[in-house]
N, C-alpha and C positions, 0 to 999 in steps of 0.2 A: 054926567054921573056914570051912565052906562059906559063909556068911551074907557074913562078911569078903572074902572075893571078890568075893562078890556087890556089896557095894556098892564095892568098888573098880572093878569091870566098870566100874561105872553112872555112877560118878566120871570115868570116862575117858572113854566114850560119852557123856558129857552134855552140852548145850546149847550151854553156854557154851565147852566144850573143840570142839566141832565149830567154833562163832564164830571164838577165837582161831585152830585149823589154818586156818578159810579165810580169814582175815586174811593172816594169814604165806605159804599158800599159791598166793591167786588174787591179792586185793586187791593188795598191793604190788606184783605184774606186772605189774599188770592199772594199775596208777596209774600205774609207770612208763612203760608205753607210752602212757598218754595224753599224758603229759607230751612223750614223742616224736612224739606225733601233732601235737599244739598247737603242738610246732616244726617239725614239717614244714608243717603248715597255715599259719602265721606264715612261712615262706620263700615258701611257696607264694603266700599272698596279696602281700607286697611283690617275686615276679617280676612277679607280673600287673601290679601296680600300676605297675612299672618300664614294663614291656611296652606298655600300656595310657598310658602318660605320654611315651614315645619315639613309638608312633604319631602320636596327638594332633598332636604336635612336628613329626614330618614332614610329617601334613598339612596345619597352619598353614603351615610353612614352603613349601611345596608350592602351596598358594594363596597366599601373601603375591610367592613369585616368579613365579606366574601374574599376580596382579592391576599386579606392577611390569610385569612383559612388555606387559601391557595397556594400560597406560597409556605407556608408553614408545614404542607402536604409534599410542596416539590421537594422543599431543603430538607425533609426528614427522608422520603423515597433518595436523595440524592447521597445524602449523609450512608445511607445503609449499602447503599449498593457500591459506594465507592470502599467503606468498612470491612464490604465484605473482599474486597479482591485484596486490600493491602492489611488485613488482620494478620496474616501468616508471618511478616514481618515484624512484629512484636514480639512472639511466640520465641521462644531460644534456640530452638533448630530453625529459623525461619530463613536467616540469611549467613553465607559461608557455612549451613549445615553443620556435621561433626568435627572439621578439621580446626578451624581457627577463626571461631565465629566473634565476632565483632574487633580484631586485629587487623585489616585495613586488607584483605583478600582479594580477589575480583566479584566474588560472590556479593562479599558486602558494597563492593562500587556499583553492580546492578540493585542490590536496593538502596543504595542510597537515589539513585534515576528516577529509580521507582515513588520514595518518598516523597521527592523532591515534585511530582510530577501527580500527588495528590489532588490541586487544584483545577488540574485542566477539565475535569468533566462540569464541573461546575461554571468556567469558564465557556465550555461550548453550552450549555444550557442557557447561562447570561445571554450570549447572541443570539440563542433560539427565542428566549424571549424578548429581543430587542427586535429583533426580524417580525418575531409577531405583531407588534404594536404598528410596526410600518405597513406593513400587509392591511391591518383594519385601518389605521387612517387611508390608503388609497384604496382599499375595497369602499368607503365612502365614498372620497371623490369620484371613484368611478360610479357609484349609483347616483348621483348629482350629474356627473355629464348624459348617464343613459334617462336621467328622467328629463334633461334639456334635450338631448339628440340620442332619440332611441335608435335611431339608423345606421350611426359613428358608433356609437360605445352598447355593445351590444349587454344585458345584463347578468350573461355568462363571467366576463371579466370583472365586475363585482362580488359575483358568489365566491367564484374560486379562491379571491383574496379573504374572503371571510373563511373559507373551509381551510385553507393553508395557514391563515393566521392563527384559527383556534386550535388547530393541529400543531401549530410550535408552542403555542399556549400551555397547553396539555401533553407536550414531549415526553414527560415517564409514562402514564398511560397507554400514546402511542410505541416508547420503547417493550412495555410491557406485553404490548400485543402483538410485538413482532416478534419477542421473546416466546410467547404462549403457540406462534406460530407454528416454532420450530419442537419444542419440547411438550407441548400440548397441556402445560401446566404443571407436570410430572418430574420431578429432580429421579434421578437415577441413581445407585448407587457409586463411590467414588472406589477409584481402586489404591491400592497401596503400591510406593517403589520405595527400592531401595537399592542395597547395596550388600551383600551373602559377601564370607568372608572381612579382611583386612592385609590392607600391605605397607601398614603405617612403620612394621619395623627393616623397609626395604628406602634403597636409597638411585635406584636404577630409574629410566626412563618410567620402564611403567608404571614403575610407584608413583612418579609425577603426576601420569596421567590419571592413574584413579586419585589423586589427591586434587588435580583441576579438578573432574567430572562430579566429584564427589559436591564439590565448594559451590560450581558453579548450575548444578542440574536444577535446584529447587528455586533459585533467582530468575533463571534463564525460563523455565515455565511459566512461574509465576508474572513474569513480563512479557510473555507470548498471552497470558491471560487478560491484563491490563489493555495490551495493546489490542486483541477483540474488543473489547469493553469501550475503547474512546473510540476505535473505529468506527462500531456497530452506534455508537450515538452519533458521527459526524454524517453517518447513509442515513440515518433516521432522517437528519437535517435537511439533507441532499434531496432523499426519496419525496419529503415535505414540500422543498422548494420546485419540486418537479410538477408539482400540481396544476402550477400558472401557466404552464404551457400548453399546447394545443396539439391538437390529435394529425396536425399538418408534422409534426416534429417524429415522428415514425419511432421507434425503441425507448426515447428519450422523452414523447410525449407522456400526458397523465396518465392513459392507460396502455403504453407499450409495455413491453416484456423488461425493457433494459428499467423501467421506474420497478415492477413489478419484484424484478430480481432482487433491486437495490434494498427494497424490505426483506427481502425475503435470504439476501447476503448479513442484512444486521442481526435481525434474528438469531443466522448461524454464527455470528461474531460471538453474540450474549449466549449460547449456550453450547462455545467447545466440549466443555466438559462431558455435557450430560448427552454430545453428539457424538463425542468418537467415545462414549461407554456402550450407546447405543450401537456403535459398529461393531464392537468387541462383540454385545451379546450375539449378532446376528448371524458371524463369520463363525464362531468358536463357542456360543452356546450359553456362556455368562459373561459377567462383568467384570472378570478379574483378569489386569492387563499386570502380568507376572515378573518381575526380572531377577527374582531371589536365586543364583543358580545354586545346583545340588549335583557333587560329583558320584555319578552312580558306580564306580570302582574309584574307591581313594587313592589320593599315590603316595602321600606317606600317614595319612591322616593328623599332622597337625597343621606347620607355617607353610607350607609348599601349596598344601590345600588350600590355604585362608589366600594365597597369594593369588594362586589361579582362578579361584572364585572372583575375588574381588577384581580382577580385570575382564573377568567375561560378563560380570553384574555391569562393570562402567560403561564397557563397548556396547549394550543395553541399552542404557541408561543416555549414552550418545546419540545412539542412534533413533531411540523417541524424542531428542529433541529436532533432530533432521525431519523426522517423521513427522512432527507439528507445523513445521514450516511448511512442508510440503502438501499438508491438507489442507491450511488455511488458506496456501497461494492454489491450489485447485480451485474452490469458489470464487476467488476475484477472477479466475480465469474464466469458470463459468459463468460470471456477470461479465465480462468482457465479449461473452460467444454472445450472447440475449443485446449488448448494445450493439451488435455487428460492427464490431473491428478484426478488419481483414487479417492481423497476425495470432486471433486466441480459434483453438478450435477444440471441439468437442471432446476428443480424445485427447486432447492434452488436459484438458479441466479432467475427467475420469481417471487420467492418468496418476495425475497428482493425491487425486482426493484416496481411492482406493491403495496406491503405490505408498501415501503418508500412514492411512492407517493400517498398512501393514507391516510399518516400520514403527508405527508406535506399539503395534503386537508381536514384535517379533518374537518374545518369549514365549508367547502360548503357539505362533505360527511353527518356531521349533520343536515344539514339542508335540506337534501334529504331525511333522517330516519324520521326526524320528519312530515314533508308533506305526507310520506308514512302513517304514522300512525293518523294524523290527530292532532298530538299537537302544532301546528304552535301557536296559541291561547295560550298556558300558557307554552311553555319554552320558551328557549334561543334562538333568533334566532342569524345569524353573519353574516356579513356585510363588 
């Protein structure tokens, strides 16, 4: 009897009976809740992923209305600043002036150059911003190689591509602040030319020539203006790209003289105007660069008058456009002294610069000579 219990004790307490109770008792709870857990973790991972997929979302969208704001900023700074140099050609005295304006002149074949040539700045902007986008992709890679091999890829050649890049990025800005460079923010006032008298009922040499000068002086400016303008954006580009180099590169490097000039040459490109006004003031007192001339003893006081005026106003009026060239090629000469090349020198850049604008003054310069000397009374004076 006793024995009989015994092995039923043993029967109950065995192995396999402990097995089946912790089956029944842990196991099945114990599985159910995994299976609770797996679906909490499964909610859990698809919030994240929700979470993590709406961020994402915002900050594309977040950058994508940054980069439209941006551009929407370039194309309207671009729009206005190109407006403003080819506006005058609209205008009805704008091209071929008074003689035979829109009749097929030479006046009107430089603006039609000029029209035709509306796009280019927009065009050098396009590859500023392509140039940018290239610059940040390898300003990456290069911080990828200096965080593999700090020793090879030092992490100067990463920065630079990021400072260069968002500097093409931001190209009107930095045109602007080469522009503020030179004129300190400050427009100056403009002066007036023209042309005193008429020799429109002569049919001689001269009458030609005030009839060219006449036709061709406000086109031929006005494209000495344009052509500052894409210049002073392509140095902008230049002086940008110059950033990637190294201080081993002497003139040429980031902070040599010859990068430093090259902004400091756009600048004067974007503001001829309000540079050679500021010459005027400084030489002769104001701003008004004169070529009206006024015969101070008439010689018959009507057509003889109108004749001789109007060829001493053209030779004028010629001769500040000599005077333009000649100031603008002074400072490329002066950034050619700052890159040290042996044929530009100091006195040839002053030469220019000084020698132009006092060919674009020669009307007020005259009328300095002649008060000096005392002929105010029987020449020419200008006006």
């Amino acid at each position: 009897m006793n024995m009989k219990k015994i092995k039923i004790k043993r029967s109950i307490f065995s192995g396999s009976f402990f097995a089946a109770f912790f089956s029944l008792t842990v196991l099945t709870p114990s599985m159910a809740h995994a299976a609770s857990m797996s679906s909490w973790a499964s909610s859990l991972i698809a919030a994240a992923s929700s979470a993590v997929t709406s961020v994402i979302g915002a900050v594309v969208s977040s950058v994508s209305a940054a980069v439209a704001a941006l551009l929407g900023t370039i194309s309207g700074f671009l729009t206005t600043a190109v407006s403003s140099i080819i506006s005058w050609v609209s205008s009805a005295t704008g091209c071929g002036s008074a003689v035979s304006a829109g009749t097929g002149t030479v006046g009107d074949v430089i603006c039609n150059v000029i029209l035709a040539s509306n796009d280019l700045p927009g065009l050098i902007s396009g590859l500023a911003y392509l140039m940018g986008m290239v610059m940040a992709v390898s300003a990456l890679v290069k911080l990828k190689d200096h965080v593999e091999n700090p020793n090879q890829t030092p992490i100067s050649a990463s920065l630079k591509r990021f400072v260069a890049g968002g500097a093409l990025f931001m190209l009107p800005m930095v045109t602007e602040a080469s522009e503020t460079l030179i004129s300190g923010g400050v427009t100056v006032a403009s002066a007036d030319h023209g042309v005193s008298g008429s020799a429109a009922a002569s049919y001689g040499l001269d009458a030609m020539m005030v009839a060219l000068i006449v036709d061709i002086y406000g086109p031929v400016s006005h494209l000495l203006g344009g052509f500052g303008y894409l210049a002073g954006l392509f140095l902008t580009v230049v002086g940008i790209s110059r950033l990637l180099k190294t201080s081993q590169d002497g003139p040429s490097g980031p902070s040599g003289v010859g990068t430093i000039m090259t902004f400091v040459l756009a600048g004067v490109l974007f503001t001829l105007d309000d540079l050679m006004t500021a010459f005027t003031g400084s030489m002769f007192g104001d701003n008004d660069i004169t070529t009206y001339a006024i015969l101070s003893t008439p010689i018959d006081g009507g057509a003889i008058d109108d004749h001789v005026l109007a060829i001493i106003s053209s030779i004028l009026l010629f001769m500040m456009l000599v005077g333009w060239i000649s100031f603008i090629r002074g400072f490329f000469i002066l950034r050619d002294v700052a890159e040290g090349k042996g044929q530009a020198s100091m006195m040839a850049a002053i030469t220019h610069i000084f020698g132009g604008a006092l060919a674009v003054n020669l009307g007020p310069l005259m009328n300095a000579v002649q008060t000096t000397f005392g002929l105010t009374s029987v020449g020419v004076l200008f006006t």
